[in-house]
C-alpha positions as CSV (number, residue, x, y, z in Angstrom):
1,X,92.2,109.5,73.8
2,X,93.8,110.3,76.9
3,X,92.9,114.3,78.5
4,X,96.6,114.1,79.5
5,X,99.6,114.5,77.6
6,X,102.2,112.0,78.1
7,X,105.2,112.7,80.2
8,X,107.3,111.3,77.6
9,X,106.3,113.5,75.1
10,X,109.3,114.6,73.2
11,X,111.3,111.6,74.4
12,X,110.2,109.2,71.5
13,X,113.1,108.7,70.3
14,X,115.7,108.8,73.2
15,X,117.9,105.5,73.4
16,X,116.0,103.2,76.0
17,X,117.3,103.5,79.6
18,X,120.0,100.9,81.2
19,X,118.1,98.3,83.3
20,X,120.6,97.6,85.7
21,X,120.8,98.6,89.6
22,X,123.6,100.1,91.4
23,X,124.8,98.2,93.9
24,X,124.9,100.3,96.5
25,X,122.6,102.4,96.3
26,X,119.6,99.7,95.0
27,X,118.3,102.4,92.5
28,X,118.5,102.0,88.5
29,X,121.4,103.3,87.1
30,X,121.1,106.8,86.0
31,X,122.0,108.2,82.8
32,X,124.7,110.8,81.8
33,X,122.5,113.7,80.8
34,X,122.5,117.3,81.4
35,X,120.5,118.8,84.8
36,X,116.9,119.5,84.1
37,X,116.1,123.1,83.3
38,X,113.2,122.5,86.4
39,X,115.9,123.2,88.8
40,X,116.2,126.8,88.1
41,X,112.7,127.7,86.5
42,X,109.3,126.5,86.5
43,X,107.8,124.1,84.0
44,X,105.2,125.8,82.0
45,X,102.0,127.0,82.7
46,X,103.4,127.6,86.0
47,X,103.8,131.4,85.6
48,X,106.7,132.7,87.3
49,X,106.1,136.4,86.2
50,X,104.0,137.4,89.6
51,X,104.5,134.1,91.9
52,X,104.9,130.5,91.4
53,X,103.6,128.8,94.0
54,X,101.4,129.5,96.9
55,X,101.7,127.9,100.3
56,X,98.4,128.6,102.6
57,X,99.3,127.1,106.3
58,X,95.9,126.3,107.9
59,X,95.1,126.1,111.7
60,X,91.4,126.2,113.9
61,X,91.3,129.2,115.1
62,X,89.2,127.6,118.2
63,X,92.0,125.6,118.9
64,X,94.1,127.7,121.4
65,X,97.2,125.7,120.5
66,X,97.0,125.7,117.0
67,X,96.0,129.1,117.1
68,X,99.4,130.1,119.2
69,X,101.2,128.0,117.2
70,X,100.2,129.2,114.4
71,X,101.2,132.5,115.3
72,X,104.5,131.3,116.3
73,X,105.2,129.7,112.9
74,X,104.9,132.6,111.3
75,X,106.4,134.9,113.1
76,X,109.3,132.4,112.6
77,X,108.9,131.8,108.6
78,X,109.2,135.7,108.4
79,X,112.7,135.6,110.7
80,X,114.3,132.3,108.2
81,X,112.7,133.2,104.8
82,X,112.8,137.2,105.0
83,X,112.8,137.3,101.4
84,X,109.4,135.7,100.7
85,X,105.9,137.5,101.2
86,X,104.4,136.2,104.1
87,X,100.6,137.4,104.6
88,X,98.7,138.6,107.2
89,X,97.5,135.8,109.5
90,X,93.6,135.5,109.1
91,X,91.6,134.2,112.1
92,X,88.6,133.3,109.8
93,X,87.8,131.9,106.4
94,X,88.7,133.5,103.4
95,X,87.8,133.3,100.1
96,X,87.9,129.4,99.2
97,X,90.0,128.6,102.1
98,X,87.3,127.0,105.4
99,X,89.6,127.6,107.8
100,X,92.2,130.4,109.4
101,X,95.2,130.4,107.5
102,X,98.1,132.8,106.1
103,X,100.0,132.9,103.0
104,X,103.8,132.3,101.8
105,X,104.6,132.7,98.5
106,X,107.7,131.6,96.3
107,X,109.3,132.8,92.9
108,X,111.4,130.2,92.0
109,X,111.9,126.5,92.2
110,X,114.9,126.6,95.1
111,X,112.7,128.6,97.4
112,X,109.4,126.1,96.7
113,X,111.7,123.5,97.6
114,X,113.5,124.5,100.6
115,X,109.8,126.0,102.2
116,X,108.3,122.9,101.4
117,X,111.6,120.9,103.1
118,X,111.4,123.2,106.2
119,X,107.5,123.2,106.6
120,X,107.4,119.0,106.4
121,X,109.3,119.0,109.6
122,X,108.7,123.0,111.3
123,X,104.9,122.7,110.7
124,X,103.5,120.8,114.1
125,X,99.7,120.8,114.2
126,X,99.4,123.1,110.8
127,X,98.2,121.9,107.4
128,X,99.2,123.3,104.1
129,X,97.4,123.7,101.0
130,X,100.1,124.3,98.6
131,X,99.3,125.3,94.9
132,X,101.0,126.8,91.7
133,X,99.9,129.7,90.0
134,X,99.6,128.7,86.2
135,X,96.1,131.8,85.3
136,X,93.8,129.1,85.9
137,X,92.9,130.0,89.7
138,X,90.3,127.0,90.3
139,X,92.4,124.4,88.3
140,X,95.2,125.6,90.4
141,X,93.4,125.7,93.5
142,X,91.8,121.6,92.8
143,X,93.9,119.5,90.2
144,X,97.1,121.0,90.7
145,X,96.9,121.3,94.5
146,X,98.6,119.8,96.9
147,X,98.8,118.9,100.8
148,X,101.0,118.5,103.8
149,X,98.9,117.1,106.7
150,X,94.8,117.2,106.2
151,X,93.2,118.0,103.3
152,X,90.4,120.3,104.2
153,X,87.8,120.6,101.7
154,X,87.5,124.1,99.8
155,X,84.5,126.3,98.8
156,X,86.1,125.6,95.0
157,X,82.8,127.6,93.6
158,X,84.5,131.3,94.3
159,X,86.9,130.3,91.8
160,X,84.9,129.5,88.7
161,X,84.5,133.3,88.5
162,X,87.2,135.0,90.3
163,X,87.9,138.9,89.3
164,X,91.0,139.5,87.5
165,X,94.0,140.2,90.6
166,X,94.6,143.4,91.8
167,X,97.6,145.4,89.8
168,X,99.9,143.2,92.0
169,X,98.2,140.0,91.2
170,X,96.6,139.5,94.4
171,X,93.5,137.8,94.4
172,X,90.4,139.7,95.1
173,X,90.3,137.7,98.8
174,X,93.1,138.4,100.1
């Protein structure tokens, strides 16, 4: 018995898919169906109440230029997403992250995807750790994380037994 539930749970029934390719395009033929609901909300646990997804953008401090440019960036993330928090920049570790880093985060799935469209080519010598926010803050922080550029390791054991957040759902870290 599998841990994970299958992706085509609830589609057991559904007619099977066309086989065929559009010529010219190459990809399978798609299917009349209505947009999914993913587009406008996040899929469960992902809890959209507080924040859905947090992007952490990573830089050595003891690297001059990644420290400047890291300064830069967000300075610049604050001036074309003024509508998203955007943290203080923190010139040391904190909490599980090894590194200096500051936070982004977005509410819905439009602003995930066009932060995450503008970081992949506005990022330069900065990684991100980007992760949801389903309750589960070490789960989100190690299976459901993901990375643009290096993954740097985490100190994961702060999360087994974070504190409740903060009134406004901040972590106790930050």
């Amino acid at each position: 018995m599998s841990k994970w539930q299958s992706p085509l749970a609830g589609y057991e029934n559904a007619e099977p898919l066309p086989t065929a390719f559009n010529p010219v395009t190459k990809a399978l033929v798609g299917i009349p169906a209505p947009q999914s609901k993913s587009y406008d909300e996040f899929p469960k646990p992902i809890d959209s109440s507080s924040n859905g997804f947090d992007f952490h953008i990573y830089y050595m401090q003891g690297v001059p230029e990644e420290a400047k440019y890291a300064q830069e960036l967000h300075e610049r993330i604050r001036r074309e997403f003024p509508e998203l928090p955007i943290f203080r920049l923190w010139d040391k570790p904190m909490g599980p992250h090894p590194t200096a880093m500051f936070e982004v985060d977005t509410f819905n799935p439009h602003q995930t995807g066009a932060l995450f469209s503008w970081l992949t080519v506005n990022r330069g010598p900065c990684d991100v750790f980007i992760h949801p926010n389903t309750g589960d803050f070490y789960k989100d922080h190690t299976v459901l994380a993901s990375w643009m550029g290096r993954q740097w390791p985490l100190y994961s054991d702060v999360l087994k037994d974070v504190p409740p957040p903060d009134n406004n759902g901040t972590p106790v870290w930050k």
